[in-house]
C-alpha positions in Angstrom: 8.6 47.6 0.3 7.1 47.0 3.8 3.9 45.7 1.7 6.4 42.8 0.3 7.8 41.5 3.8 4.9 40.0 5.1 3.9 38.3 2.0 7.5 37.0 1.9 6.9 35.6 5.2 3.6 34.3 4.9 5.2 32.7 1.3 8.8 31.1 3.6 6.0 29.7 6.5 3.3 28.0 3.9 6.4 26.6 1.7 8.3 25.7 5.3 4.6 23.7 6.3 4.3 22.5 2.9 7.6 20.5 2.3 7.1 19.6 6.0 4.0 18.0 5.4 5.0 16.5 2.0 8.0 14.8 3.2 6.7 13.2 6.5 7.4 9.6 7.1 3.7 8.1 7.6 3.0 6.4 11.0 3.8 2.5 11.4 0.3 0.8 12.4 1.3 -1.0 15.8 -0.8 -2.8 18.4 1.8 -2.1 21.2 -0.3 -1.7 24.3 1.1 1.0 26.4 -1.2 0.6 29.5 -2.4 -2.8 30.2 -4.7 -2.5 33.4 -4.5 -5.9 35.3 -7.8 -5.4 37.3 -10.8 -2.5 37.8 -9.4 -2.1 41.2 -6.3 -0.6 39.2 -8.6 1.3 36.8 -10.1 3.2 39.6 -6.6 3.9 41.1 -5.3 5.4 38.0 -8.5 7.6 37.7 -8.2 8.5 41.2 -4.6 9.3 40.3 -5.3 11.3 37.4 -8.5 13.1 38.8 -6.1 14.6 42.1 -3.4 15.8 39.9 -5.1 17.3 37.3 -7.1 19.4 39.9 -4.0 20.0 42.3 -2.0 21.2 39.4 -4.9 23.7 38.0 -5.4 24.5 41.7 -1.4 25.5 41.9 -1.4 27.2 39.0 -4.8 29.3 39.8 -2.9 29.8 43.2 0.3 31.2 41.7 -1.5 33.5 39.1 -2.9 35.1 42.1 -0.2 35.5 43.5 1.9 37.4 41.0 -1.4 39.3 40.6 -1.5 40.3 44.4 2.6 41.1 43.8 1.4 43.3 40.9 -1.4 45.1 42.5 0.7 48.0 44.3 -2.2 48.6 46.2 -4.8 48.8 43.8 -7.6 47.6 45.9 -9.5 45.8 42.5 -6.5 43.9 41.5 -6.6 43.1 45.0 -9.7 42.0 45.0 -9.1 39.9 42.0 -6.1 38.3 43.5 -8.2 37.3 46.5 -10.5 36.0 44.0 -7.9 33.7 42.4 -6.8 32.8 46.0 -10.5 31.3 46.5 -10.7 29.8 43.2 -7.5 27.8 44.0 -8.4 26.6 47.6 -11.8 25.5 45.7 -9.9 23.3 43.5 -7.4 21.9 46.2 -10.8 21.0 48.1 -12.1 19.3 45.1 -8.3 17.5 44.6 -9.0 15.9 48.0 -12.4 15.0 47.3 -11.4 13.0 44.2 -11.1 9.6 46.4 -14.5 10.0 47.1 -15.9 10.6 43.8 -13.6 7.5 42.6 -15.6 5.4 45.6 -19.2 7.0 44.1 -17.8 5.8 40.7 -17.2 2.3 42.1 -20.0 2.1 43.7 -21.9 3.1 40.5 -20.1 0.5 38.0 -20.7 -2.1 41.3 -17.0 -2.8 41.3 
């Protein structure tokens, strides 16, 4: 009996995929442009943009696994030591974040924009 379970789900998840893949609605080809850029000067901006919040968000997540580590340590000194390590991992990335307007100028000043 137990042997039969698992086949029965594996059998109700392939079927569930199946008719879900058989009855899909194929995807309308459209040339809607969702970002138009109106100069490079806006390109860069964007990038800048994107480049400081990817790293700031890694950053605050790295930062708050640490801390729930360093919560979670009850004093044992090698979690603790891994939660400082986390600690310096984040501040790295919230010094690369604010570093990301000049790698966007050494960009610009590579494409001669």
């Amino acid at each position: 009996m137990r042997s039969t379970v698992p086949r029965l789900i594996a059998a109700a998840i392939v079927g569930g995929v199946l008719c879900s893949l058989l009855t899909a609605v194929p995807a309308q080809a459209s040339t809607q442009v969702l970002a138009l850029a109106t100069s490079i000067e806006q390109v860069f901006t964007n990038v800048r943009n994107w480049l400081f919040g990817i790293l700031a968000g890694l950053a605050t997540v790295i930062l708050t696994f640490g801390g729930v580590r360093y919560l979670l340590a009850n004093g044992d000194p090698a979690e603790v030591e891994k939660a400082k390590g986390a600690f310096k991992s984040a501040g790295w990335g919230y010094g690369l974040a604010a570093l990301a307007p000049l790698v966007v100028e050494i960009l610009r000043g590579i494409v001669g924009a």
